[in-house]
NUKOL-347666 format. One line per 10 residues: number of its first residue (from 1); their letters; for each residue z, x, y of C-alpha. Coordinates in Angstrom, 1 decimal, padded with zeros to 4 digits. Last residue first. Layout:
BEGIN
NUM = A = Z:X:Y ~ ...;
END
This chain:
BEGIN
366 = XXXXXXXXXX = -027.7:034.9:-125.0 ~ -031.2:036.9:-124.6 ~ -032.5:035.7:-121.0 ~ -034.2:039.7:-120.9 ~ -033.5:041.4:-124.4 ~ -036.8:043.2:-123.8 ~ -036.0:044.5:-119.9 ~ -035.6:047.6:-120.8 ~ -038.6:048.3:-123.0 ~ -041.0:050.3:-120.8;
356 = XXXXXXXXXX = -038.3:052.0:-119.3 ~ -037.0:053.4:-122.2 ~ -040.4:054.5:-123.5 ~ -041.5:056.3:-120.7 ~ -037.8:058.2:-120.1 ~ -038.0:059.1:-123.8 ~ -041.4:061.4:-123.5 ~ -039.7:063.7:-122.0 ~ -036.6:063.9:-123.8 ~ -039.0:065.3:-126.6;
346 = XXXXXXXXXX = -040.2:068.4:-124.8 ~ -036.7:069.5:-123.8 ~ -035.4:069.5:-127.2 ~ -038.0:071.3:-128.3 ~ -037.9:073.9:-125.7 ~ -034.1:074.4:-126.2 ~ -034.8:074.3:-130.2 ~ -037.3:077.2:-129.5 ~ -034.7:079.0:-127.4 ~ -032.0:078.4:-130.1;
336 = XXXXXXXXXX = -034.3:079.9:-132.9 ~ -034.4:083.3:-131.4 ~ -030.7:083.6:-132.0 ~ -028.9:085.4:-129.4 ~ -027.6:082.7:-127.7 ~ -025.7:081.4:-130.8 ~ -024.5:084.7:-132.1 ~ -023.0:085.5:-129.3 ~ -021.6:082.2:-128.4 ~ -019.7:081.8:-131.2;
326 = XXXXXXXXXX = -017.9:078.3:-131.3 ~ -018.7:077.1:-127.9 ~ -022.6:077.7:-128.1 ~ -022.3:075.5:-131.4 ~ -022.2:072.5:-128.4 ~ -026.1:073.0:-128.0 ~ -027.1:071.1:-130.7 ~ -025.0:067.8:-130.1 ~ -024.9:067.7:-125.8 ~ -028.9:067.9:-126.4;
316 = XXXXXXXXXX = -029.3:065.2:-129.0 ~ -027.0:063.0:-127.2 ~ -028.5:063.4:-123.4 ~ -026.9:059.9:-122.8 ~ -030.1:057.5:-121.9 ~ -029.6:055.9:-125.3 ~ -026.3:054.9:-124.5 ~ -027.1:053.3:-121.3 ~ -030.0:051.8:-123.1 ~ -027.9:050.1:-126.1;
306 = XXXXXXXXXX = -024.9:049.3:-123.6 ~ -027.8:046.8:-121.7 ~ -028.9:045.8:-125.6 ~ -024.9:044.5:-125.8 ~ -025.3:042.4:-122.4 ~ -028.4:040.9:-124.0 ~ -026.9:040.1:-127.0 ~ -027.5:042.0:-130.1 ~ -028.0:039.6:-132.9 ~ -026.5:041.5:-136.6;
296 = XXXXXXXXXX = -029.5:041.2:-139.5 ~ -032.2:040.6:-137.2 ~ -030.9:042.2:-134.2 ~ -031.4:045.4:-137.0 ~ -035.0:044.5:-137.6 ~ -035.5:043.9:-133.4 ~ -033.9:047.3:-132.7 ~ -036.0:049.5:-135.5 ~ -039.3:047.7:-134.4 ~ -038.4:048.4:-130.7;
286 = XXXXXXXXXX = -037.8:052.1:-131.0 ~ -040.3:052.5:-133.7 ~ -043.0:051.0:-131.8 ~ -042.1:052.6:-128.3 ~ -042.4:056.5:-129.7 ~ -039.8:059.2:-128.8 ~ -041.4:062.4:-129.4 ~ -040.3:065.2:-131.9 ~ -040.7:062.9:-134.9 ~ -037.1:064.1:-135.9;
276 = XXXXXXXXXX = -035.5:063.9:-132.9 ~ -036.7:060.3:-132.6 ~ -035.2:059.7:-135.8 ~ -031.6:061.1:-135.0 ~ -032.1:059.6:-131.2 ~ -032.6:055.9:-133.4 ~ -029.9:056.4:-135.8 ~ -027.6:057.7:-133.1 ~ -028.1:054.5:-131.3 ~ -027.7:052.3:-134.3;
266 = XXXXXXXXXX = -024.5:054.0:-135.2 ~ -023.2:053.5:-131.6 ~ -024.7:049.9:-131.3 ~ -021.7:048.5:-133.6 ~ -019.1:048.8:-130.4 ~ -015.9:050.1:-132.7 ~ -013.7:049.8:-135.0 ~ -013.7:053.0:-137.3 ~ -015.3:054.2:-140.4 ~ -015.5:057.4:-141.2;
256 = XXXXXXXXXX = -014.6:057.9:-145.2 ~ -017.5:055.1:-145.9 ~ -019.7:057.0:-147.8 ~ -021.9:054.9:-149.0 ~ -024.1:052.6:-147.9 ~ -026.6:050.2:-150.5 ~ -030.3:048.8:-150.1 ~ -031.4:046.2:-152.3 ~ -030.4:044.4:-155.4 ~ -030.1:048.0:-157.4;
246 = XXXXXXXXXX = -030.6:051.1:-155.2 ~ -032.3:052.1:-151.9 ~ -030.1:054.4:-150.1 ~ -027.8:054.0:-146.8 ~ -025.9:057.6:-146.8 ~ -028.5:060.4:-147.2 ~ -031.5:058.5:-144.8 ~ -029.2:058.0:-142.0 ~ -025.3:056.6:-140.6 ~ -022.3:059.0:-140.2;
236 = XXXXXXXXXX = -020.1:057.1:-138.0 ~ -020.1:054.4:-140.1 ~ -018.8:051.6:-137.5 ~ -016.7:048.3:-138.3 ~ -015.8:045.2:-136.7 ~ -016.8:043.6:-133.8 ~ -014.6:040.7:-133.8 ~ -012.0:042.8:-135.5 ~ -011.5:045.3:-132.8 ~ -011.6:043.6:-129.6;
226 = XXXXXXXXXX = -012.8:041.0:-127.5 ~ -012.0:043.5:-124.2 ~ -014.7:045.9:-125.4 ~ -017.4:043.3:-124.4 ~ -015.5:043.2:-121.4 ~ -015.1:046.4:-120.6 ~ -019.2:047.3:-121.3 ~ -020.6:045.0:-119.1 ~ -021.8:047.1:-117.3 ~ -021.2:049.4:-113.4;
216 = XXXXXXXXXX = -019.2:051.8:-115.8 ~ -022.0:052.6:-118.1 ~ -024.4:053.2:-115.8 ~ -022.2:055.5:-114.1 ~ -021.7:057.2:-116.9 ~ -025.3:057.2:-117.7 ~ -026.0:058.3:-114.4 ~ -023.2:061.4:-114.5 ~ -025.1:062.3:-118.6 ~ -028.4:062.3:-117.0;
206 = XXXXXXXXXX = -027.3:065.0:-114.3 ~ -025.8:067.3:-116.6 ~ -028.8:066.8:-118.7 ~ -031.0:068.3:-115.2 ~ -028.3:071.1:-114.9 ~ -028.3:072.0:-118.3 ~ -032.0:073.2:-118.2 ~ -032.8:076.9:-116.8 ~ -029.1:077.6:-117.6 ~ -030.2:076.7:-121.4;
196 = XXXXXXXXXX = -033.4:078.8:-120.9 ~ -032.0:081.6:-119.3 ~ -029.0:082.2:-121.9 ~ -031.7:082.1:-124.8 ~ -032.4:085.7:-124.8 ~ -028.7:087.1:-123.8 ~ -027.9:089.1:-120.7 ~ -027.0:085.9:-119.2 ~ -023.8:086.0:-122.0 ~ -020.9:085.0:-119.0;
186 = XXXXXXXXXX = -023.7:082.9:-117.2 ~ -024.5:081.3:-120.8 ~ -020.8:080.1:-121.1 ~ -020.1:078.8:-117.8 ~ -023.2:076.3:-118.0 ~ -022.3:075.7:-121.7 ~ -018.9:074.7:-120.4 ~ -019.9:073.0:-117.1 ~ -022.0:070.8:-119.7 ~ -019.2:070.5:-121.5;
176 = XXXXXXXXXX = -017.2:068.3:-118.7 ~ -020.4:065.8:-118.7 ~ -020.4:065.0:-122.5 ~ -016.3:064.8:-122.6 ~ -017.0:062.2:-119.7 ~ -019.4:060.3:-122.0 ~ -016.7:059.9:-124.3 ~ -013.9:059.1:-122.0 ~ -015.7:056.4:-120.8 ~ -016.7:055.1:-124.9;
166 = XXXXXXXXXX = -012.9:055.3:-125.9 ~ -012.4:052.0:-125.5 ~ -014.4:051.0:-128.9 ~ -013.1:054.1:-130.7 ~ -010.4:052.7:-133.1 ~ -008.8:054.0:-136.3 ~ -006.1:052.4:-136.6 ~ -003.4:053.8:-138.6 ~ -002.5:052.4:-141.8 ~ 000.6:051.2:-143.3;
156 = XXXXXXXXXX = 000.1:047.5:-142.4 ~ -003.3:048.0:-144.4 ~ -006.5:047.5:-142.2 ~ -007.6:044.1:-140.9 ~ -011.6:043.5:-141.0 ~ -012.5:040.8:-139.1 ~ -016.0:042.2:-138.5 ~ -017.4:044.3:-141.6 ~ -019.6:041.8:-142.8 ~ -022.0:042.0:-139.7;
146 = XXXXXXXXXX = -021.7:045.6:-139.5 ~ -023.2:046.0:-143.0 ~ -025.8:044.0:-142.4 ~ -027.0:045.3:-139.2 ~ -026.9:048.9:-141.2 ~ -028.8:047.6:-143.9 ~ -031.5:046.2:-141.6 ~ -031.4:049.0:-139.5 ~ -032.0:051.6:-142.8 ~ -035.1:049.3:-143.8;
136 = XXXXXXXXXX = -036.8:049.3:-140.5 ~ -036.7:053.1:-140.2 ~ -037.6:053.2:-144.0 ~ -040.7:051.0:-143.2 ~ -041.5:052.9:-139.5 ~ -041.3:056.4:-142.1 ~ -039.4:058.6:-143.9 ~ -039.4:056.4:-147.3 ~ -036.0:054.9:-148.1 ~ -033.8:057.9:-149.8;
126 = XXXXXXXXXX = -032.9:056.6:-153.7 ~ -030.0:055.6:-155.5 ~ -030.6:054.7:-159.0 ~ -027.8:054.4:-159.7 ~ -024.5:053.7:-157.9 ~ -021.2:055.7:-159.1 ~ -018.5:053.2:-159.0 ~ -015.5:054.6:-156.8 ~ -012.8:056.8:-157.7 ~ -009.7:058.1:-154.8;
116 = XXXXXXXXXX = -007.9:060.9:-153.9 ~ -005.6:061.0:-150.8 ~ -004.4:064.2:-149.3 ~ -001.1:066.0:-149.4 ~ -001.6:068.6:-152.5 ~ -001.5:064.9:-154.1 ~ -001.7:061.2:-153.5 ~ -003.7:058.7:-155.6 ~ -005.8:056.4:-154.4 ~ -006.7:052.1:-154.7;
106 = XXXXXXXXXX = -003.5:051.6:-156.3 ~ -002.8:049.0:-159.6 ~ -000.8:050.9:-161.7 ~ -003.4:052.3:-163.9 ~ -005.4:053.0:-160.8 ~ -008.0:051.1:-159.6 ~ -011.9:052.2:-158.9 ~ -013.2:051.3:-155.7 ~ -016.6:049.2:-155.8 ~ -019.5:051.1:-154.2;
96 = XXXXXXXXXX = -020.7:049.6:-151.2 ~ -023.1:046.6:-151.2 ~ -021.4:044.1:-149.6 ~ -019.7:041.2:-151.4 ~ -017.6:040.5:-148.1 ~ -013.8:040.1:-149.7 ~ -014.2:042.3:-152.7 ~ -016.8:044.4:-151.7 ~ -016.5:044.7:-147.8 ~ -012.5:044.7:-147.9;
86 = XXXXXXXXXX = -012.3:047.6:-150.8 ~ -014.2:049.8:-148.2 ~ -012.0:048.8:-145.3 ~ -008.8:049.1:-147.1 ~ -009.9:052.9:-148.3 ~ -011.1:053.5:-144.7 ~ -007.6:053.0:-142.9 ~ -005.6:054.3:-146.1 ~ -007.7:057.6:-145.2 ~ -006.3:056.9:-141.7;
76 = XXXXXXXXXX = -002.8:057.2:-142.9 ~ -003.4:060.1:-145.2 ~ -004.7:062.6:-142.3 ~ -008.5:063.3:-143.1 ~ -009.9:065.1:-146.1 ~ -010.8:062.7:-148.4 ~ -010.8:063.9:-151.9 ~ -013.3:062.2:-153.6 ~ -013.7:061.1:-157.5 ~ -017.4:059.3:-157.7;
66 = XXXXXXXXXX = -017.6:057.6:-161.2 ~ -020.3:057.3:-164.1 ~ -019.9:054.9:-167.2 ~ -016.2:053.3:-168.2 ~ -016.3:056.4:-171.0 ~ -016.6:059.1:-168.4 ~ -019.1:061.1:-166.6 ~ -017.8:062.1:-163.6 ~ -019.4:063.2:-160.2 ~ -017.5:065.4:-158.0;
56 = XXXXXXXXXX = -016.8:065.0:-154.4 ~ -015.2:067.3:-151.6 ~ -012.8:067.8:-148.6 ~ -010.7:070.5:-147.3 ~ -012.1:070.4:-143.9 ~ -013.9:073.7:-143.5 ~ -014.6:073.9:-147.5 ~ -016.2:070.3:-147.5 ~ -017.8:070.2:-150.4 ~ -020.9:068.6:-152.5;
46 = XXXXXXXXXX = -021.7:067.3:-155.8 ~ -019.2:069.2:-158.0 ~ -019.6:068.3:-161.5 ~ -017.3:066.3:-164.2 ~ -017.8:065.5:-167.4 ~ -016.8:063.9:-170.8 ~ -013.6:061.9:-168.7 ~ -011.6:059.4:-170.5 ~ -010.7:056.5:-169.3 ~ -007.5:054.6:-168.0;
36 = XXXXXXXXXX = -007.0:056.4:-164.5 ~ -003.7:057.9:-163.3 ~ -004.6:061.2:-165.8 ~ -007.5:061.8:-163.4 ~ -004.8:062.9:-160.5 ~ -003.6:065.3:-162.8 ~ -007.0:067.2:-164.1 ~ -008.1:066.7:-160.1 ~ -004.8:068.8:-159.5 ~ -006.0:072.0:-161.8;
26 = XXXXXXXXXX = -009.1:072.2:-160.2 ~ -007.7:072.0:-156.6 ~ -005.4:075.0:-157.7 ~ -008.6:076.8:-158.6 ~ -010.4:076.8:-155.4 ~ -013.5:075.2:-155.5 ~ -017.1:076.8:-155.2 ~ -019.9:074.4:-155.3 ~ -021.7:076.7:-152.4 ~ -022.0:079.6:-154.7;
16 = XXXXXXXXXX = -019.3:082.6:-154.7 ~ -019.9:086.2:-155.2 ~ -021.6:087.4:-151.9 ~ -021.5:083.9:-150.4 ~ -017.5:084.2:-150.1 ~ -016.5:080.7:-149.6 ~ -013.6:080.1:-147.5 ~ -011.0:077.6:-148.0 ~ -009.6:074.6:-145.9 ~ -005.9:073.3:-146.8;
6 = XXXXXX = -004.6:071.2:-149.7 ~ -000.6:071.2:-149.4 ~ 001.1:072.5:-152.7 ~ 004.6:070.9:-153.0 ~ 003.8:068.9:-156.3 ~ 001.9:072.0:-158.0;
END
């Protein structure tokens, strides 16, 4: 087993369920628990990652309930997360599950190249109501959470994972692939949803140049410029599944994606995500979800500037249409794309209203 390298699988749906694991990762989770001093009654699969070769069970052992993940990224920037997670709760007190230690002390074990690692299984958990409340709730947590992340310093073996001048490149990537999709539905025109996305792409094209330009013409560099630890900490993966009501308040989990970065990036997504999901952008949620979160982290007024420019970026379009690269067949011939084109459509405009009616908010902010 030692020279076995965990990889991707695939899961055959005709004879396999969605929990399916391969049996050689079975047989190492039986190793890797033998590094921890209880005894295990139970384990269950809780969800996978078959494409990445990730994946969490939850054990029931004689020290209570446990998380054991495998964590599916290169080593070195799996130390990167494990150091920032045991940082929050023993340094910061945050509300993040606890890491569990090995025998001999370690926060992981290594095997089938990939680190392993137990946390304290949380309960009750439970998803914040879908509404303004929950909104409110989930920026609080998140302002929180960035706040005591800052001054993080990873492990000396680490790699740093860091995306806070990367924000440039970023929205160029968003601007390139619109050529793609442009390219791509030309190539498939004789497909049912290749008219619609030419039909558009031109005008989120267009957003995505101003935004750039937007971006480059702020204050962006030198926020950027006072680095990684004063801002601290991103999740990356923010929403209703991974900050959940639980004991003393609300509690984040998940932390295998956390980088250095701007904090406004999870905040941003957080808001498009729930605008997405209402179907129209709406001016109390928007304002209500940026004032509770200033609340718990202050946005300055040069930070809410990077909060508009971001928010202007055609994210939710550049993130459901960028399947069409993978398989664009099957993609542009799905009836459901043309709908999600018109949805998507729909909903950015009623965002132009609402972003200009609160741009000037953080006016005289310090």
């Amino acid at each position: 087993m030692e020279n076995i390298q965990i990889v991707p699988w695939e899961v055959d749906e005709l004879t396999q369920d969605e929990f399916f694991v391969p049996e050689y990762i079975e047989t190492m989770a039986q190793d890797v628990l033998k590094h921890y001093d209880f005894s295990v009654q139970s384990i269950q699969v809780i969800t996978t990652k078959a494409d990445k070769g990730g994946l969490i069970w939850k054990l029931e052992t004689s020290a209570g309930p446990k998380s054991l993940k495998i964590l599916h990224r290169r080593p070195t920037r799996s130390l990167f997360s494990l150091g920032a997670q045991e940082y929050l709760v023993d340094v910061k007190e945050a509300r993040v599950p606890p890491i569990v230690k090995t025998k001999d002390g370690h926060n992981y074990v290594e095997a089938g190249g990939k680190l392993w690692f137990i946390a304290e299984w949380i309960e009750p958990l439970a998803p914040v109501t879908k509404d303004l409340e929950g909104a409110k709730q989930l920026c609080n947590a998140l302002g929180e959470f960035h706040r005591l992340s800052k001054d993080y310093v990873p492990p000396h073996q680490a790699e740093v994972a860091s995306r806070i001048y990367k924000w440039p490149r970023n929205y160029q990537k968003v601007i390139n692939k619109m050529d793609w999709f442009r390219n791509i539905a030309k190539a498939y025109e004789e497909l049912p949803a290749s008219s619609h996305l030419l039909n558009v792409v031109d005008q989120f094209e267009e957003q995505a140049k101003r935004s750039l330009e937007a971006l480059n013409q702020s204050s962006y560099l030198e926020l950027a410029q006072q680095g990684n630890e004063y801002w601290g900490l991103v999740h990356q993966d923010y929403g209703w599944s991974n900050g959940q009501m639980g004991p003393n308040g609300m509690w984040i989990i998940d932390l295998d994606g956390v980088a250095y970065d701007l904090p406004i990036r999870d905040l941003t997504k957080l808001i498009t995500g729930t605008m997405a999901d209402l179907y129209r952008w709406d001016t109390t949620w928007v304002r209500e979800m940026i004032k509770t979160y200033h609340e718990a982290n202050p946005i300055s007024s040069k930070l809410y500037d990077i909060i508009m420019i971001e928010l202007s970026l055609p994210n939710d379009f550049y993130k459901n249409i960028k399947e069409v690269v993978y398989d664009p067949e099957l993609f542009l011939n799905d009836p459901a794309t043309v709908s999600m084109i018109q949805t998507i459509v729909n909903t950015d405009q009623t965002k132009w209203p609402v972003l200009e009616e609160i741009k000037d908010d953080w006016k005289g902010v310090e």
